[in-house]
N, C-alpha and C positions, 0 to 999 in steps of 0.2 A: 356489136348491137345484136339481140336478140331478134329472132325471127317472129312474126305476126302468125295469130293462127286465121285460119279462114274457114269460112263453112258456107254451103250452099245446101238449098231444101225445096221440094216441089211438093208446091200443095195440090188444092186441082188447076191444072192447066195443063196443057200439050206437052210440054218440057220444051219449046221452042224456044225459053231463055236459055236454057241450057244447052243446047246445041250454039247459041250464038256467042256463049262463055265458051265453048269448045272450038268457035272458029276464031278464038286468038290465039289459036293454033302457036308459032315460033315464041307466040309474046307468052303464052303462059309456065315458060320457061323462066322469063322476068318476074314474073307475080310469085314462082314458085320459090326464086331466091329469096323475096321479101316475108313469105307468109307460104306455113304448114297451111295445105289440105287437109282438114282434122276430121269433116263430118260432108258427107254429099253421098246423094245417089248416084254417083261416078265412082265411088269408093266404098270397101267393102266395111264401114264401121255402122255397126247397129243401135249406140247411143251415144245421144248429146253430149259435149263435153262439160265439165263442170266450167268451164266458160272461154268462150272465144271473142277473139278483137273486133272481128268482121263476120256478119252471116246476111247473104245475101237470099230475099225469100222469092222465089215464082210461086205465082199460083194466087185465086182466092181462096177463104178460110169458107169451108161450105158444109164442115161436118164436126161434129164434136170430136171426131180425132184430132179434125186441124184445128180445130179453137185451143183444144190442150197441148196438142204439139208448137202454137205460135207461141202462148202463154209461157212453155219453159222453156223456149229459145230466147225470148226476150229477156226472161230473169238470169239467162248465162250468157249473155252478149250484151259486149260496149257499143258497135256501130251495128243496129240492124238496117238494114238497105231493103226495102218494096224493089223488085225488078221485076219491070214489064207491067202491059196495062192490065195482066190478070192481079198483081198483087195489088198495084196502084188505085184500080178505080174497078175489082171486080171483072169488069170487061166481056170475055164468051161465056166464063160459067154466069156470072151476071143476069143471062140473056132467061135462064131459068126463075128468076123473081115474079115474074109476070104470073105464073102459075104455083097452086099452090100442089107441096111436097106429093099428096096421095093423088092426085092428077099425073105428075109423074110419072110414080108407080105402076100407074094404070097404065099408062101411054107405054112407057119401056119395059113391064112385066106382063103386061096383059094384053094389049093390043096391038104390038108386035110379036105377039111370039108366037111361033111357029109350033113348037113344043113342049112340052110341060111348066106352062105361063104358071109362075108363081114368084112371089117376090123372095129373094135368095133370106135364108135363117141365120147363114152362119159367115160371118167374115164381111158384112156389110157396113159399115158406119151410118152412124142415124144422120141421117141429114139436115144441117139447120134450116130453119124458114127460107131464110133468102142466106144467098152467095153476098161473101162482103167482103173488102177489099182488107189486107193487114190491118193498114192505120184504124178503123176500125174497134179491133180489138185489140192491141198492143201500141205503145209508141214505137211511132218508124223512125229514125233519123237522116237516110235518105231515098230520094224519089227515082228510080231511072225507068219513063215510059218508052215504053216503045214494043211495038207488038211484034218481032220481039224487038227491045233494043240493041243495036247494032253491037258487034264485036269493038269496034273501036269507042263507046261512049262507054261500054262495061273497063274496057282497059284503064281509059281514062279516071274514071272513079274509083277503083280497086287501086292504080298507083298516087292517087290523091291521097286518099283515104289510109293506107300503106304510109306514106311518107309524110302522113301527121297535118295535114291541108285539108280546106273544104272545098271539096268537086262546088263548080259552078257548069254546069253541063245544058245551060241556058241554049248554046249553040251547037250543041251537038244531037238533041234527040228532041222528038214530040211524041204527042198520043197518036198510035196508030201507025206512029213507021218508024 
């Protein structure tokens, strides 16, 4: 039997799913029998692959980078997975909708700043209106909340999902913990 590939991706969010994919510590020795790491901020490849089994996304989508980056992860991947309540429901970047983009700007280029308060020219991504969750802008096909969700509900879904079954992870996570 051939191996699965897998891929992980942080959009805006902490990388706090990513540290809790990283505390499956012994177990990702298991997931790594089942399925190549092809594509992650944990590893050094710089483009998508022309298509992977599994990619799991953190983060909300808050910039035209990541609306284009979700869009050609979705056209190369069979199971996209939402991980955490930042990809699931938006969540902390979320918390910026209330206000609009050039109030921002203001707020964290201008009236914080200490020193040459200007908003950055070069290397910044244009920001969309409001922060929004995957689903969103791509079909997800599965859900794991949890801010972040635990080491063991990621496990659980990765060897579900791995060995051709659909995670029901009804009992192992919720929004917010």
């Amino acid at each position: 039997m051939s191996k699965k590939t897998l891929a992980t991706v942080w959009l805006d969010g902490c990388s706090g799913c990513h540290m809790s994919f990283l505390d499956l510590d012994e177990r990702l020795v298991g997931i790594l029998d089942k399925a190549d790491l092809v594509y992650s901020p944990l590893v050094d490849i710089k483009k998508f692959p022309d298509m992977v089994d599994i990619a799991l996304i953190e983060g909300a989508v808050s910039s035209n980078e990541d609306q284009e980056k979700v869009r050609n992860i979705r056209r190369h991947t069979r199971c996209l997975v939402s991980l955490g309540d930042c990809a699931v429901n938006s969540n902390v970047p979320g918390m910026r909708n209330y206000f609009k983009v050039e109030e921002l700007f203001n707020r964290g280029y201008f009236e914080n700043a200490t020193r040459n308060p200007r908003v950055p020219d070069v290397g910044l991504p244009q920001l969309l209106k409001r922060a929004c969750p995957v689903h969103e802008v791509v079909q997800v096909d599965f859900f794991i909340p949890g801010c972040p969700p635990s080491a063991d509900a990621i496990h659980f879904v990765l060897n579900e999902l791995l060995d051709d079954r659909i995670p029901d992870i009804s009992q192992l996570t919720r929004f917010g913990a």
